[in-house]
C-alpha positions as a Markdown table, in Angstrom:
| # | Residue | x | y | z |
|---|---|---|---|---|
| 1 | Unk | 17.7 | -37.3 | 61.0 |
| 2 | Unk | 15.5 | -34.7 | 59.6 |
| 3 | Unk | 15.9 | -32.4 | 56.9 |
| 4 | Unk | 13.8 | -29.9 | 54.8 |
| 5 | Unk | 14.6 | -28.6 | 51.2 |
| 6 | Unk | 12.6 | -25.1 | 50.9 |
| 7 | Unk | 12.9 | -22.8 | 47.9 |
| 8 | Unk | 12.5 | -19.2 | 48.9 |
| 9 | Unk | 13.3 | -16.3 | 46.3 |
| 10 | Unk | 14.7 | -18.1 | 43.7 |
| 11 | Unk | 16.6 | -19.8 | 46.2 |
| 12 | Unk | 16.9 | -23.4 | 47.7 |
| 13 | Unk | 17.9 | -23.5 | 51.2 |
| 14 | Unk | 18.9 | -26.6 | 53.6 |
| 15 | Unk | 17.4 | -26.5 | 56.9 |
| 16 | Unk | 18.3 | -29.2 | 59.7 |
| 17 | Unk | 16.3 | -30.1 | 62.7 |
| 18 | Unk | 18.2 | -31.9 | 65.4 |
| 19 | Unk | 21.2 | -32.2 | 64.1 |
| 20 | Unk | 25.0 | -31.8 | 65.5 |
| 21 | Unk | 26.8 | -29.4 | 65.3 |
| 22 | Unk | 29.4 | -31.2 | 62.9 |
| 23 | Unk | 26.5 | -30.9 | 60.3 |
| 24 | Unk | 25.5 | -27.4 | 58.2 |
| 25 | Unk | 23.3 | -26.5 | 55.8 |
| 26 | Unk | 25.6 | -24.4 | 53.2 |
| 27 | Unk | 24.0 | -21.6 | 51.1 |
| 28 | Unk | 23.3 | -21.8 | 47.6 |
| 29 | Unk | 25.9 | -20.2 | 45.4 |
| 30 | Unk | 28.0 | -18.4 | 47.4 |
| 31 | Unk | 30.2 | -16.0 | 45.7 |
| 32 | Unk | 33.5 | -18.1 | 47.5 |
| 33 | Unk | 33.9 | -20.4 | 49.7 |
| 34 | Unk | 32.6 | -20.3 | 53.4 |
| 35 | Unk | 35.9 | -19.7 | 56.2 |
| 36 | Unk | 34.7 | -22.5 | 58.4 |
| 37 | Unk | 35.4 | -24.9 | 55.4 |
| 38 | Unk | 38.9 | -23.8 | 55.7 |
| 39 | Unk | 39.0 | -24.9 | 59.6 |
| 40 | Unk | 39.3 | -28.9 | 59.2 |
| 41 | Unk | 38.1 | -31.6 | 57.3 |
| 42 | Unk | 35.1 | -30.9 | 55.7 |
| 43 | Unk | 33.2 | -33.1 | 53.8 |
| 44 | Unk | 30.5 | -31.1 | 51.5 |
| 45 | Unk | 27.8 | -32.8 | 49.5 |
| 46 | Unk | 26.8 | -30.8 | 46.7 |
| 47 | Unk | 23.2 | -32.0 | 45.6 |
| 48 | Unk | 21.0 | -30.8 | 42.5 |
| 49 | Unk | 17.9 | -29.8 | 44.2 |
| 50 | Unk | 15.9 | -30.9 | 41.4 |
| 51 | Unk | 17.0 | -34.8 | 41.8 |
| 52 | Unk | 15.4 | -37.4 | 44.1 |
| 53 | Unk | 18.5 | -39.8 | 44.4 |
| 54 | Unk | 20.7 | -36.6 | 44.9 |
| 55 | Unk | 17.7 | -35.4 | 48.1 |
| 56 | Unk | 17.8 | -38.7 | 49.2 |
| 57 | Unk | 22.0 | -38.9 | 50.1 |
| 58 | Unk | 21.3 | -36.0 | 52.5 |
| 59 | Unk | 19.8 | -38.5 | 54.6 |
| 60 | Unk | 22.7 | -40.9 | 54.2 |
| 61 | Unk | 25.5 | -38.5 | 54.5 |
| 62 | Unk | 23.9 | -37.5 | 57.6 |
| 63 | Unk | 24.0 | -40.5 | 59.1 |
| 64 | Unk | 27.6 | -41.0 | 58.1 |
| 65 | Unk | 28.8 | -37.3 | 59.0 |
| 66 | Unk | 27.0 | -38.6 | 63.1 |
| 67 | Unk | 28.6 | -42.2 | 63.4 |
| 68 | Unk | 32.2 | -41.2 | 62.1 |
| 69 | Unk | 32.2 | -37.9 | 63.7 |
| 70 | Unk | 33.4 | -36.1 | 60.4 |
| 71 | Unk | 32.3 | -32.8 | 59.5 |
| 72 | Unk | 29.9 | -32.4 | 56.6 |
| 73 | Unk | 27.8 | -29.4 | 54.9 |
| 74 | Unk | 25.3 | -29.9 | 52.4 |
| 75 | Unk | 25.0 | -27.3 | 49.7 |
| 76 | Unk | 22.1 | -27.1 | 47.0 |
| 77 | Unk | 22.3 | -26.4 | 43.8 |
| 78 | Unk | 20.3 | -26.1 | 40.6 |
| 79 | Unk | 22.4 | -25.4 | 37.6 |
| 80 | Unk | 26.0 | -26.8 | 37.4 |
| 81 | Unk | 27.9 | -23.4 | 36.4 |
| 82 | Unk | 26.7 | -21.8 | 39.8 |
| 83 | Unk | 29.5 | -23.3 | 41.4 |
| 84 | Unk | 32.3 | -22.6 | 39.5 |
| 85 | Unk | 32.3 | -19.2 | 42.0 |
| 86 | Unk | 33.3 | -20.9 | 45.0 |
| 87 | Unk | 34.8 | -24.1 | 43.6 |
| 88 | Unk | 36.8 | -23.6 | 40.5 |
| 89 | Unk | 37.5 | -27.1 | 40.2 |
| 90 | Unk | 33.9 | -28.4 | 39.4 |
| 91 | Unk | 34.4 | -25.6 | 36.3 |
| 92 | Unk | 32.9 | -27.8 | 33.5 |
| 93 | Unk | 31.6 | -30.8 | 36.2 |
| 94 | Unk | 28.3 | -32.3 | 35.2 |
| 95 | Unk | 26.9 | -35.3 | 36.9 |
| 96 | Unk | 25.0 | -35.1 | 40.9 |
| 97 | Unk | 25.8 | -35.4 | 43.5 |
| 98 | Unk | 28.8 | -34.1 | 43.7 |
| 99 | Unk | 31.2 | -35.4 | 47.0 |
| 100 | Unk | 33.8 | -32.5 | 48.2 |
| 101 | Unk | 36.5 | -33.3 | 50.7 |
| 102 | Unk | 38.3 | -30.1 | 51.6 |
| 103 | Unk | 41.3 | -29.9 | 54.0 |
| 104 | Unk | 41.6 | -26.9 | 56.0 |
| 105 | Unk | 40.1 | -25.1 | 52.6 |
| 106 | Unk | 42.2 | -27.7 | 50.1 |
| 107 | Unk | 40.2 | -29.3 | 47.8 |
| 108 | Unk | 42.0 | -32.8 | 48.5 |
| 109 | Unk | 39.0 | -35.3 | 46.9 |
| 110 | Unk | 35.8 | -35.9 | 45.1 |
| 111 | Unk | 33.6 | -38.1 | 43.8 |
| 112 | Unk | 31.2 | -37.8 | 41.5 |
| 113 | Unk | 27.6 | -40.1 | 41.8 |
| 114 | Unk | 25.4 | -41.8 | 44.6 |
| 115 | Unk | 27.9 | -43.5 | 47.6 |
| 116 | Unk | 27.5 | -46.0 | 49.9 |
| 117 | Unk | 29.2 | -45.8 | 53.1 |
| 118 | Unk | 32.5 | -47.9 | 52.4 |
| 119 | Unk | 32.6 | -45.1 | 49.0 |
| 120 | Unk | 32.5 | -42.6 | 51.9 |
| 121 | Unk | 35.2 | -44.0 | 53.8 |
| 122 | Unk | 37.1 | -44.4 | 50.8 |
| 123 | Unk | 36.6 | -40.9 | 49.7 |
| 124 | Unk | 37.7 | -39.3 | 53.3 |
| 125 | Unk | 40.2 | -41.7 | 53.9 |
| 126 | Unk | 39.0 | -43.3 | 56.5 |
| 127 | Unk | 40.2 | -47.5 | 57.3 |
């Protein structure tokens, strides 16, 4: 699993080495959701660039996103009201990370805080 976090004009960017294909690095504030996300089950982790426990989940939701072959993007972010654009929902959410199950572009869960992998299960439904 490898990962960078790079900050490029005043904006973070994902980048994954090695990955599968099941696994993207989402942009930074985007002005609305992504189409893709509305093809599927998507799970999106939404992670405050400028907190270590948040950087350190990429690694675990990466592992998760391989061995239960669920689709998962990882978006950045460094102030909560950036993603009120694209997510309404999180309009007023404080708290990192921030979990994101969408269903062919339905927002269906989320979670809130660091996850283990039974919290992941939980959160995507899967037994």
């Amino acid at each position: 699993m490898s990962y960078d976090v790079k900050r490029k004009d005043d904006m973070y960017h994902v980048e994954l080495f090695d990955e599968p294909k099941n696994c993207r690095a989402l942009e930074m504030s985007p002005s609305t959701l992504e189409g893709f996300l509305c093809e599927g089950v998507w799970l999106v982790l939404l992670f405050a660039v400028w907190s270590t426990p948040d950087r350190k989940e990429i690694e675990m939701a990466l592992r998760f996103a391989k061995n239960k072959g669920i689709n998962l993007g990882i978006r950045p972010f460094e102030d909560f009201d950036e993603n009120s654009n694209w997510c309404p929902e999180l309009t007023g959410q404080f708290g990192s990370p921030i979990w994101l199950l969408y269903d062919n572009g339905n927002l269906k869960n989320r979670k809130v805080g660091l996850c283990s992998e039974s919290d992941l299960k939980d959160l995507v439904g899967i037994v």
